[in-house]
N, C-alpha and C positions, 0 to 999 in steps of 0.2 A: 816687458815680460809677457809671453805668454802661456795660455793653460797648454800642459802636455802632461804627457805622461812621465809619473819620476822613475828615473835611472838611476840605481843602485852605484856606489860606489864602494869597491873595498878599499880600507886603508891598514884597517887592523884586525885580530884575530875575529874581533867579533863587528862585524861591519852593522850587523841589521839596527845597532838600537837607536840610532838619529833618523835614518828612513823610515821604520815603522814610527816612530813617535811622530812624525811629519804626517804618514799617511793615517792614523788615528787623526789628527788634530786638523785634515782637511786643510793641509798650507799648498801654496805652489810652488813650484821650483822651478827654475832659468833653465832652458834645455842648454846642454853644454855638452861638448865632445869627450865621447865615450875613452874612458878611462884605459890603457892597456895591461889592466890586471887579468885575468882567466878567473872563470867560476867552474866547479867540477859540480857540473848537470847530470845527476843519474848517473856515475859514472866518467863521465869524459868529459876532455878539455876541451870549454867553451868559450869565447869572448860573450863578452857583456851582453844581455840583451833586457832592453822594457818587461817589469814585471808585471803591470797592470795592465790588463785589459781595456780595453777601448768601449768596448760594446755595455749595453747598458746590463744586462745580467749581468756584469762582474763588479762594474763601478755605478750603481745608481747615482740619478741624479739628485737625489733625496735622501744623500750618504749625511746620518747621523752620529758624529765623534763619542756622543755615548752610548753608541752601541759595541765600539772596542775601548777599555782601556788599559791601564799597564798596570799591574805592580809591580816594582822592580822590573827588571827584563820580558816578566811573563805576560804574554797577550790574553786580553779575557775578554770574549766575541760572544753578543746574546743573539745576532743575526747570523742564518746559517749563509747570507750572503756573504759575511766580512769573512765568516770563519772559512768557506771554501776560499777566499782572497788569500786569508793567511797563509791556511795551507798549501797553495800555490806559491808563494813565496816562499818559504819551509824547503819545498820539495825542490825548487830550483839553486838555493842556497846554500855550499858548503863552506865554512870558514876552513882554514889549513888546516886548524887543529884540531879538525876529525875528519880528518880524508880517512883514514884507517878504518871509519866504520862500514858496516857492510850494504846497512841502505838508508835511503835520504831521509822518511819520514814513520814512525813510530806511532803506534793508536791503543790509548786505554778508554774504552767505553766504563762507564760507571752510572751509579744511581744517588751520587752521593754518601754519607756518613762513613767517610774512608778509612781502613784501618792498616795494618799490616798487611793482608793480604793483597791489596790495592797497590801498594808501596813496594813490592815486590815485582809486582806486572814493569810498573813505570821503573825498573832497575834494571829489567829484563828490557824492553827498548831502548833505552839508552846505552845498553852495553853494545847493542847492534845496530842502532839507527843515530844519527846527526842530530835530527829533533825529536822534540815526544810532545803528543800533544793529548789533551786528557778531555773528555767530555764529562757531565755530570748531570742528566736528567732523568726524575723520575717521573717514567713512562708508565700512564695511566690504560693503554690497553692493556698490558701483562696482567693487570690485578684482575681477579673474580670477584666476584659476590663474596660480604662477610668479609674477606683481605683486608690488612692492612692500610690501604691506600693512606688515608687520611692522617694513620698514625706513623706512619714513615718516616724516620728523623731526616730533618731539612736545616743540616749544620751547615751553609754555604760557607760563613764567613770561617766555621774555625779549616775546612777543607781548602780555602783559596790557603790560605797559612800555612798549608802541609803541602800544596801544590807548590808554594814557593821556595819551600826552603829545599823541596826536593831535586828541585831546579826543573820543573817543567817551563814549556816554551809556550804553549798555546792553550787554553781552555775552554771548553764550549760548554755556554749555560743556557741553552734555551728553554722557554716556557714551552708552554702545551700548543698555543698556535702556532710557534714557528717549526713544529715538525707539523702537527695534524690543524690545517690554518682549515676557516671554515667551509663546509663542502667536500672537504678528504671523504674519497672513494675507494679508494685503490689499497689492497692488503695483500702480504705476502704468506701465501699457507704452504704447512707444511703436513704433506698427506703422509697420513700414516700414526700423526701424533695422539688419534684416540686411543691404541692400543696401550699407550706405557699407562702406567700405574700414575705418573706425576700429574696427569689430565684428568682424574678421574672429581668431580668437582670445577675444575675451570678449565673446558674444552677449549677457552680463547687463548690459554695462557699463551702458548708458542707460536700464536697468529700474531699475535703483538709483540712477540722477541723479535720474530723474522722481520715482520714489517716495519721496527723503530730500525735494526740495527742494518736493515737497507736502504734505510736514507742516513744515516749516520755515516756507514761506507760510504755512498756518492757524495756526501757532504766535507768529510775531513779527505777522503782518499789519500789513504796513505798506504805503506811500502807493506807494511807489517801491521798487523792487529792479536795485542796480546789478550788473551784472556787467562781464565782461573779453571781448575778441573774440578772444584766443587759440585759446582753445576754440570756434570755429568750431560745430561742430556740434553740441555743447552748449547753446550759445547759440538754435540752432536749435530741440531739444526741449523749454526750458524757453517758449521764443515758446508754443510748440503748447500748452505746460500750458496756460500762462495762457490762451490764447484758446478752448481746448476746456472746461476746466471755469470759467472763466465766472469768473476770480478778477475784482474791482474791484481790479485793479492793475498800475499802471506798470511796464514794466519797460526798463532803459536799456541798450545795448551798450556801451562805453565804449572808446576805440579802446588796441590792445595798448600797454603800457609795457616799454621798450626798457631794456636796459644804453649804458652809452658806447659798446660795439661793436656795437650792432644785435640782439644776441640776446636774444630776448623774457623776459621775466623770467620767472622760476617757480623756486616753491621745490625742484624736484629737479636746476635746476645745482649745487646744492653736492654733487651726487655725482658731477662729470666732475673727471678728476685735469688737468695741466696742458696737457699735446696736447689732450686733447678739447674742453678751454674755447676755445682759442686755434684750436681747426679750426670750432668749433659757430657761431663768428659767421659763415661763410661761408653757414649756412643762409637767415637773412636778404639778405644780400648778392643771392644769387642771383636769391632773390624780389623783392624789388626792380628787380632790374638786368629780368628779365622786365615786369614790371608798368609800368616806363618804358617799353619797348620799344611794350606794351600802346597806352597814354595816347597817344603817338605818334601811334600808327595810328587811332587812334576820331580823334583831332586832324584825322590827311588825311580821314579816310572822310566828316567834315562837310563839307571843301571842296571833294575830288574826286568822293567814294560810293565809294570801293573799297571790296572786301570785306575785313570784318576776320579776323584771323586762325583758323582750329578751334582747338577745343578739344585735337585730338591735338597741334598742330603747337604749342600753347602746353608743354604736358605734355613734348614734346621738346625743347622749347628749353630747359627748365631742368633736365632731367637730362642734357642734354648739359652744361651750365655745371657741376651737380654732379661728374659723370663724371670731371673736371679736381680739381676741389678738395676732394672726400673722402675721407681716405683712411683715418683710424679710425675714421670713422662708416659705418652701414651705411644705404643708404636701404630704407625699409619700402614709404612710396607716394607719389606727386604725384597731386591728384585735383583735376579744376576740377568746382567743386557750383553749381549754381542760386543766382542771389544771395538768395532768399526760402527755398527749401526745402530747400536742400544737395544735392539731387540730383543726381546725378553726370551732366555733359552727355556727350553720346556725341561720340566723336574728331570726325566728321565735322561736328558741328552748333558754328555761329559761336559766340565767347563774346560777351557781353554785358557791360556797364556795370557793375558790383557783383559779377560773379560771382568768387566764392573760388577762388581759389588756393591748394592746403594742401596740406602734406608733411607727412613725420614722419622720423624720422632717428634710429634706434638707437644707442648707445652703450653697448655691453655688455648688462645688464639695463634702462638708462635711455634712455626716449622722450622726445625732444623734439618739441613740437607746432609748428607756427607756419602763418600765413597773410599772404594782403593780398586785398584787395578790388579787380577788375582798372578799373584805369581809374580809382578813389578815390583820394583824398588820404587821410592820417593822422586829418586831424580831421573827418573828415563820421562821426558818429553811426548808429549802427544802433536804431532807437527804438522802441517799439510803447508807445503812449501811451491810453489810457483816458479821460484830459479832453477833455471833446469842448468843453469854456468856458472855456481855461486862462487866456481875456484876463479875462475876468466876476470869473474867483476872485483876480486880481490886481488887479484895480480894484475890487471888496469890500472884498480887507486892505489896499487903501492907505485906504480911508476909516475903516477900522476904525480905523487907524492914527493919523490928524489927528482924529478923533473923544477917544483915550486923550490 
């Protein structure tokens, strides 16, 4: 026997869980002639080829079995080395039983303390990607002075639990060194971000969105990356990564997931005691009740051409509805942003179709974010999409498909 590289075999629908548990567990395997099953790479019929890398950035020689292990099926990777491995494998690998989907590899970035709204993203990849794979760290340059940091719920165990049953495939838990290991230089800014109101207090915040979740990108590189429309203007600078430095990748908005009472999910309501839960759904409410009002008006303005409402006079209308129903929260800001850029419209100039609507709303040490998109419904998608053939690559894997 000698050391080589192991060679994937398929035999059954789900080929990968004897290979990776092989390649977690550091065994060797017999080189043996290449199997004549096909794998659909990216699309097209392939024969077989070595998933591992040869070179020592992919396979060190100082490869640690616990730094991957399993729970059931699901891969959990604390080195951003195994987990780019994984994902390499992921993105090469379809079993039969999702030729149908539309692309190979699926990405929810998180911070941990996962809720509904989280479990929605990863539902949202799965319906259109093969695998999904999930990260979970909380990143210390985001926070400012005075933030959270410290009190940041760190459920790991009960969140691998939710990751498993949800049926994710890959997990990335890195510490603090294995994004920013000692001697990190290098940061990704995004110009322009002193202007919005959300900076006002932590000028680093969106230096440290950008720059975690572009090594996150080159680290999982996957097909598609979903996120949440909560975070409005987040959503905003990860658009700009992607489109500035040239990633080949999807990236999806996903529209916000609500409680029973309207209030947008995020894992830092479990720190409002029982007034502030029961006053905090009125932050939606409001937004809403504006945003019909909205909808309204663009309705006449197509039958009559009236002018639709400013921007200041939207901004008043809902801190006057606040003004009434706050009364343990503190309001921070009402801002309407550019539907594209977030840029802040000025009081006088009309709002438009898409443009955001976003407060924030203090409670003690705890900011709650929320938006809507003026004149949108719930489910219309905020998208920036990469396939310029998304029909081609779907009528490829259907014949891939009647071909197996």
């Amino acid at each position: 026997m000698r050391r080589t590289a192991a060679v994937l075999r398929l035999k059954n629908d789900d080929p990968n869980v004897g290979y990776h548990r092989a390649l977690a567990a550091n065994q060797l395997v017999p080189k043996k002639k290449k199997a004549k099953t096909h794998l659909a790479v990216n699309g097209e019929l392939r024969g077989l080829q070595p998933l591992i890398s040869k070179t020592k950035a992919w396979a060190p020689d100082d490869f640690n079995p616990a730094t991957v292990k399993f729970i059931g099926d699901m891969a959990v990777c604390r080195s951003w080395r195994h987990m780019r491995e994984r994902s390499k494998i992921l993105r090469y690998t379809t079993p039969p039983s999702r030729l149908n989907r539309r692309y190979a590899l699926g990405y929810v970035p998180t911070m941990g303390g996962l809720h509904d709204g989280h479990l929605a993203l990863i539902e949202a990849s799965q319906a259109e990607c093969v695998f999904t794979a999930v990260s979970i760290f909380v990143n210390p340059k985001q926070f400012g002075e005075g933030e959270d940091l410290e009190q940041y719920p760190q459920t790991l165990k009960r969140d691998m639990q939710i990751l498993q049953e949800a049926g994710v495939d890959a997990v990335f838990t890195p510490n603090a060194e294995q994004i920013y290991p000692p001697g990190f230089k290098t940061f990704v800014d995004y110009e322009g971000a002193g202007s919005f109101s959300e900076c006002r207090g932590r000028p680093t915040h969106f230096r440290g969105v950008a720059t975690v979740c572009n090594q996150l990108f080159n680290i999982v590189q996957p097909d598609t990356t979903y996120i949440g429309q909560k975070d409005a203007l987040q959503c905003v600078v990860l658009r700009s990564l992607v489109r500035d430095m040239k990633m080949h990748m999807n990236l999806v908005v996903c529209p916000t997931v609500r409680e029973f009472d309207g209030l947008a999910c995020s894992t830092r309501n479990m720190y409002l005691d029982a007034a502030q839960r029961t006053e905090a759904r009125e932050i939606f409410r409001g937004l809403n009740k504006v945003n019909a009002a909205v909808r309204e008006l663009i309705k006449d303005q197509r039958k009559s051409g009236a002018a639709l409402p400013s921007a200041g006079e939207v901004r008043n209308l809902l801190k006057a509805e606040y003004g009434e129903s706050l009364k343990e929260g503190v309001l921070e800001y009402i801002e309407v942003g550019h539907k594209e850029s977030m840029e802040v419209v000025p009081d006088d100039a009309e709002v438009e179709k898409g443009c955001f609507l976003s407060v924030v709303v203090k409670y003690g040490s705890t900011r709650l974010l929320d938006n809507v998109r003026l004149g949108c419904g719930p489910e219309e998608y905020w998208r920036l999409d990469y396939d310029e053939n998304v029909d081609g690559i779907m009528d490829k894997m259907q014949r891939i498909q009647k071909r197996l």
